[in-house]
N, C-alpha and C positions, 0 to 999 in steps of 0.2 A: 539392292538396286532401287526399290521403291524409296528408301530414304535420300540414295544421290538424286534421285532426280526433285524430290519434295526440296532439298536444300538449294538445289542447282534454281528453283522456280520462285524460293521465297529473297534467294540473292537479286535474282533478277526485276521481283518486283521493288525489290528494297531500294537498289540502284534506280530503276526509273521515279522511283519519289525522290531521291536526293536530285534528281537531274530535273527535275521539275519542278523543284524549291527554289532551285539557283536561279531557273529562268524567271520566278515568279519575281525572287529579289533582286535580283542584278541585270536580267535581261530584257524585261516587261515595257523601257523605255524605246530600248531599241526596236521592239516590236510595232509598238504605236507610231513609230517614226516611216518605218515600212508602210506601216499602213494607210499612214497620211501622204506618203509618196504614191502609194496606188489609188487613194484618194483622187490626186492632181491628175494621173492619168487617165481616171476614167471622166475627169471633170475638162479634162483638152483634147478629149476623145482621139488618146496614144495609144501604141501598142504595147502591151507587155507579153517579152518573150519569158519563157521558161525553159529551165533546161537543165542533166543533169545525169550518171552514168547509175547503171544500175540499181538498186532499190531507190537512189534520189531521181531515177530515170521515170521512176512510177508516180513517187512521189509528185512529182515536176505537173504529170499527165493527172494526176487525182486533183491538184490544185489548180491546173486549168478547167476540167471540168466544173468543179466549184462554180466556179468566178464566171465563166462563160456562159450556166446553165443557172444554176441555185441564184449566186449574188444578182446576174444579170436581171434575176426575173421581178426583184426587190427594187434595185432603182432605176431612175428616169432613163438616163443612158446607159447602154449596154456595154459590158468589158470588149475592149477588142486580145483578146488574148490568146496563143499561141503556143504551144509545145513544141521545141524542136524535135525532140526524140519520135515522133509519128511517122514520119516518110521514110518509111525504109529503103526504097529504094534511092531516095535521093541521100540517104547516110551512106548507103553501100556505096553507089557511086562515087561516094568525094572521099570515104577511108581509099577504095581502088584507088582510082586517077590521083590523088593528092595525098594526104596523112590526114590518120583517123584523128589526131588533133584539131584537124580543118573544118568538122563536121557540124559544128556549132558555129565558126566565126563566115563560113563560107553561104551558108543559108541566113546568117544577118547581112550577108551582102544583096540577100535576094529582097529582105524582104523588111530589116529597119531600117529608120530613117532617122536626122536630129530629132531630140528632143523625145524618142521612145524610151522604152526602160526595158530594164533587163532581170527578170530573179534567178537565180543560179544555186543550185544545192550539191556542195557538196560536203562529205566526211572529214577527209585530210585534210580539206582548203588548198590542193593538190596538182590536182585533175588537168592534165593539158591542154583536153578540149576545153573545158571549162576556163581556165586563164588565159588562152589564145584568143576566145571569144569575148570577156572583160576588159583582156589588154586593148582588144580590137573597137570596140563599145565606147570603150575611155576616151579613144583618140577622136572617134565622130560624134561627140556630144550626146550618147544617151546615156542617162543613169541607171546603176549598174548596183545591182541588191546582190549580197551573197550569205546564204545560210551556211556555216561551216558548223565544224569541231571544235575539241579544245587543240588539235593538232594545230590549229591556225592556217600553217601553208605562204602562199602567195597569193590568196585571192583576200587573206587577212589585210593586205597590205594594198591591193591594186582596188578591189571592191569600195565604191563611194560610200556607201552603208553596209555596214557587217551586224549581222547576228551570229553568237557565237552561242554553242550549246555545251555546255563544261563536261565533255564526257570524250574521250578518247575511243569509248565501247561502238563500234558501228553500227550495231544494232538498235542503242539506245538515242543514238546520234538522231538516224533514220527515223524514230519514231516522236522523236520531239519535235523534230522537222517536220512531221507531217502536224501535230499536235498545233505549229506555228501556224500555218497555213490553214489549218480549221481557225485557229484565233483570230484569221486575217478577215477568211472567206465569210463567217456568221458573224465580223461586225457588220457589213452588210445585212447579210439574211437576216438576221435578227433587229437589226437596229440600222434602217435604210437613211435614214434620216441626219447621220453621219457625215453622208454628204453634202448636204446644204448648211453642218453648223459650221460658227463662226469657230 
């Protein structure tokens, strides 16, 4: 038993270095891309929504904190930033009365407007709530970020900017994504000055 689980632990760490190589070589552009688009929106003082099912549901809520609290407190102006995932009551309400698909594009009806942006996390690249609420995004002018998988999905394809993380593994997906979101939130915190360069 002690050995499957020491093998089962040194697999897993092994897997998360090759998945964090990939992004370092191949994905690293795409990240700075993100981050110059949340750049702009904290520079035209937009919202950025978040959002995202299950462990990318946390994620989603750990990276608005970030940004809201840590990043906010580093530059001039403050994130305007938002988690859809938090109103529970207003999610129970719109899966009831409408489809849980609706739960995410129904609450941008409440509360984006042109020219907001969108981050979106998920696994599969999948997620119905999640591609209802992009499709929906695309159509009213806000830009539209999507963290996915190596599944890709349909938010590969509808998402204005994709970051993809080479890993089919959920777990490992999830924790790169959070990884991403640390890379986004402490260029901020660490290096505020980011937003005033040329």
């Amino acid at each position: 038993m002690e050995k499957k689980i020491k093998d089962s632990a040194k697999d897993i760490i092994q897997e998360s270095i090759r998945v964090k190589q990939a992004i370092l070589y191949e994905g690293l552009e795409d990240i700075i891309k993100a981050t110059e688009i949340i750049i702009d929106a904290l520079i035209s003082k937009k919202k950025v929504l978040f959002f995202g099912n299950g462990g990318s549901a946390a994620n989603a809520s750990h990276f608005v904190n970030d940004m809201a609290k840590s990043a906010s407190d580093m530059t001039k102006n403050r994130f305007k930033c938002l988690s859809l995932n938090e109103h529970i009551s207003l999610i129970t309400a719109i899966s009831n009365d409408y489809e849980y698909k609706d739960i995410f594009k129904r609450q941008m009806e409440n509360f984006a407007t042109e020219e907001d942006f969108l981050l979106t996390l998920s696994v599969s690249g999948n997620s119905p709530n999640c591609v209802e609420a992009v499709r929906w995004a695309n159509e009213k002018g806000i830009h539209t970020i999507a963290l996915i998988g190596a599944h890709n999905g349909q938010l590969a394809e509808l998402a204005r900017e994709v970051i993809v993380v080479n890993s089919k593994h959920f777990g490992h997906v999830e924790d790169i994504h959070m990884l991403i979101c640390h890379m986004i939130a402490y260029a901020f915190i660490e290096n505020p000055e980011i937003v005033d360069a040329d």
